[in-house]
N, C-alpha and C positions, 0 to 999 in steps of 0.2 A: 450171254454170248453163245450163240451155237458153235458148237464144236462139229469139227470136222473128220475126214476120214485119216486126212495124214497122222502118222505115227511116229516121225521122226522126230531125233531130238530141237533138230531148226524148226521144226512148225510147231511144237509144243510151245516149242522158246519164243516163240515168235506171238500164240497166241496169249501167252504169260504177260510178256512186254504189253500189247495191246491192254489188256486190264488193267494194268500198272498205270498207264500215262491216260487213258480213258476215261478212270476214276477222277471227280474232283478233290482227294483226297488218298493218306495214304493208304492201303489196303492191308486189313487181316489176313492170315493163313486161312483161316476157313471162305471169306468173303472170295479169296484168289480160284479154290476151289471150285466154288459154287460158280463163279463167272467164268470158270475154263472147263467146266465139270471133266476133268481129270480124277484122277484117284489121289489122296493122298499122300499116298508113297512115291507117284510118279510126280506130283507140284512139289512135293519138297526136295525130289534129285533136280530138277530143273530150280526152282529155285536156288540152292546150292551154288548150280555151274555158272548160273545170271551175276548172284555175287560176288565169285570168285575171278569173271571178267569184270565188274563194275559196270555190271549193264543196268545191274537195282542194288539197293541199301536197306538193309535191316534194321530199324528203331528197337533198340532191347525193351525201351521205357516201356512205351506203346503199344510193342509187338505188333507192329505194323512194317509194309514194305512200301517203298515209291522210287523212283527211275534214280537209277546211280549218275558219277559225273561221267560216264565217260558214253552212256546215252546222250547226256546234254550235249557232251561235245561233238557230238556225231550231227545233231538237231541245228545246234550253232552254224558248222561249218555250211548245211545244206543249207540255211536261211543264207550265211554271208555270201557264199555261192549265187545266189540266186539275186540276192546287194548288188553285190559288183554288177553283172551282168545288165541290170535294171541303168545302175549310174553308169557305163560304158558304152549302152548303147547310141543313143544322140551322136556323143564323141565319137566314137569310131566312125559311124557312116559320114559323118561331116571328113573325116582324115580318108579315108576310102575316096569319094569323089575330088577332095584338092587333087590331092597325090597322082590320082590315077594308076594306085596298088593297092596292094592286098593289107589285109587288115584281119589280126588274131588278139583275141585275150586268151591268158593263161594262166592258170594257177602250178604252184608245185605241189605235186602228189607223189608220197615218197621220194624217188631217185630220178623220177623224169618230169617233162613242163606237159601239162594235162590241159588240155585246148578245150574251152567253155563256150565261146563263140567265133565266126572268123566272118569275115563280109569280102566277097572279094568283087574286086574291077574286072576282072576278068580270068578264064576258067582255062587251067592248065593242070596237067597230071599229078604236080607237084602240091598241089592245094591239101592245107590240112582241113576238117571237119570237127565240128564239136563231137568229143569225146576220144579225139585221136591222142596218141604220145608223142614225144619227141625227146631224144637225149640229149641233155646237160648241157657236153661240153661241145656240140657242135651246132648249137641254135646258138643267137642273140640272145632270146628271152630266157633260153639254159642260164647263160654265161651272166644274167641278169642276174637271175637269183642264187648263184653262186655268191656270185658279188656281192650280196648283200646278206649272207648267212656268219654267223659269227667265226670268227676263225678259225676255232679248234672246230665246229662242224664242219666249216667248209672244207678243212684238209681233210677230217674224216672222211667225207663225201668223194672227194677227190680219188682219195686212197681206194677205197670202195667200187668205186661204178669203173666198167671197161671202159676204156674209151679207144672205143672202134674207130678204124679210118676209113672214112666212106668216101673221100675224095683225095686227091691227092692235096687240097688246099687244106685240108681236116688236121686241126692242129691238137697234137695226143702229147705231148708235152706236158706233167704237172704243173713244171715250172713255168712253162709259158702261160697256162689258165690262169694258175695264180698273176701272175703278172696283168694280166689283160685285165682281172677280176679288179684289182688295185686300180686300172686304168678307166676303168665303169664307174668307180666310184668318184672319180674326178671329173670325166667326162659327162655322166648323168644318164646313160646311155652304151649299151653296149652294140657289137656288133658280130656276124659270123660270113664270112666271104666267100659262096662258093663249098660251103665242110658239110655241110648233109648232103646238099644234092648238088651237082656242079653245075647249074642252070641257076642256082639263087642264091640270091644276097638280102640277108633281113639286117632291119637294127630293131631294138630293142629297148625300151623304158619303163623303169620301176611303177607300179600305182602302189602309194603307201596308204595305210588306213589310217583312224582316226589316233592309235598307239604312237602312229612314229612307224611302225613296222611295215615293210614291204608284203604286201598281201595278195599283188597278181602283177600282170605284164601285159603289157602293151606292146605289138610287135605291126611292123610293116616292112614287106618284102615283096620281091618282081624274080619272076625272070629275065634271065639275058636276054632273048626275044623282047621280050619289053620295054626295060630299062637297064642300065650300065650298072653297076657295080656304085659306080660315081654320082651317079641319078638318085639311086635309092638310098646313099651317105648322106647327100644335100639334103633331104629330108627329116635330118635329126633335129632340129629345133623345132619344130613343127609336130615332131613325134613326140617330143620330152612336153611340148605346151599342151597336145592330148592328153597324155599323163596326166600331168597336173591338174587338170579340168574336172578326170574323173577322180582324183587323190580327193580332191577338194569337194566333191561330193561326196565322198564317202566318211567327208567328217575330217581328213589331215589338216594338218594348222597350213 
């Protein structure tokens, strides 16, 4: 592997990794060397800090290195990522033209709902774009995965995130999130009226994976200019059977 000019510890690190998962096997201290032509003394502080994040794992037997678990889970979530997206699309654009709205997938990323794809019916300022965020407690798809997080996280979470009032409809209440969150789970679908931005109204449904677990969100929403508040409601059965299309591709019983 040619080495390059960067000297920082991220591009060391980075070229270290690269060797790691590159090899069809695990790799020696000297072999690591020789394919990052580092010094020594600099692959073993970098090796070091790789395993004290579980980026690589040390074999004492073998005295070999190969990629730790919490590179896999980083590999993992980028393949499932890219799962969903694959099983969601058909589904979405078929809900996009019934409907005649907008149409988002989203996963949770940390504290907020992290938008992977969106198709929309038509183009307004309020539109989100893959890669954008959205918080929690005043999206549908928020209040989605709320819903479906186990108890003690979800108050944690609750406890945790602002919840700013972006509308005078924006409901900052604990007690009422929690309430509504309880109300998702029976209705199969949640909703947000007017609380991010007062021209929209989404609703919102679970995609679970092949576990049982909630693994991203299906979300459809208008503007006022477009649609009623009442228009975009009427649409929940039709959103939760989206869901399910792509659940069920993804392996859910």
């Amino acid at each position: 592997m040619t080495r390059t000019t960067g000297s920082s510890i991220v591009t060391k690190s980075g070229h270290v990794i690269d060797a790691i998962t590159q090899a069809h096997r695990p790799l020696k201290f000297s072999e690591i060397v020789a394919r990052t032509g580092f010094v020594k003394s600099s692959c073993h502080r970098i090796l070091s800090v790789l395993q004290g994040e579980h980026l690589i794992e040390y074999d004492a037997h073998s005295r070999t290195y190969r990629s730790g678990p919490r590179l896999q889970q980083w590999a993992r979530a980028v393949w499932n990522r890219a799962d969903i997206q694959q099983a969601a699309s058909t589904a979405m654009a078929d809900l996009c033209d019934r409907s005649g709205m907008n149409v988002a997938l989203s996963i949770l990323d940390n504290d907020s709902v992290l938008y992977l794809r969106t198709v929309d019916f038509f183009n307004t300022r309020f539109a989100s774009h893959a890669g954008d965020r959205a918080p929690l407690h005043a999206t549908a798809a928020g209040k989605v995965f709320l819903a479906h997080m186990l108890p003690a996280r979800r108050q944690a979470t609750l406890d945790r995130i602002p919840l700013d009032k972006f509308t005078d409809f924006t409901r900052v209440s604990r007690d009422d999130l929690a309430r509504q969150c309880a109300a998702i789970l029976v209705d199969g679908y949640g909703v947000a009226d007017r609380e991010e931005a007062v021209d929209v109204t989404g609703i919102a449904a679970p995609i679970m994976g092949a576990d049982g677990a909630m693994v991203a969100c299906v979300s459809l929403w208008s503007s006022t200019g477009f649609h009623t508040p009442d228009q975009v409601r009427g649409q929940a059965a039709d959103l939760v059977r989206c869901a399910g299309v792509v659940s069920t591709e993804l392996g859910a019983a």
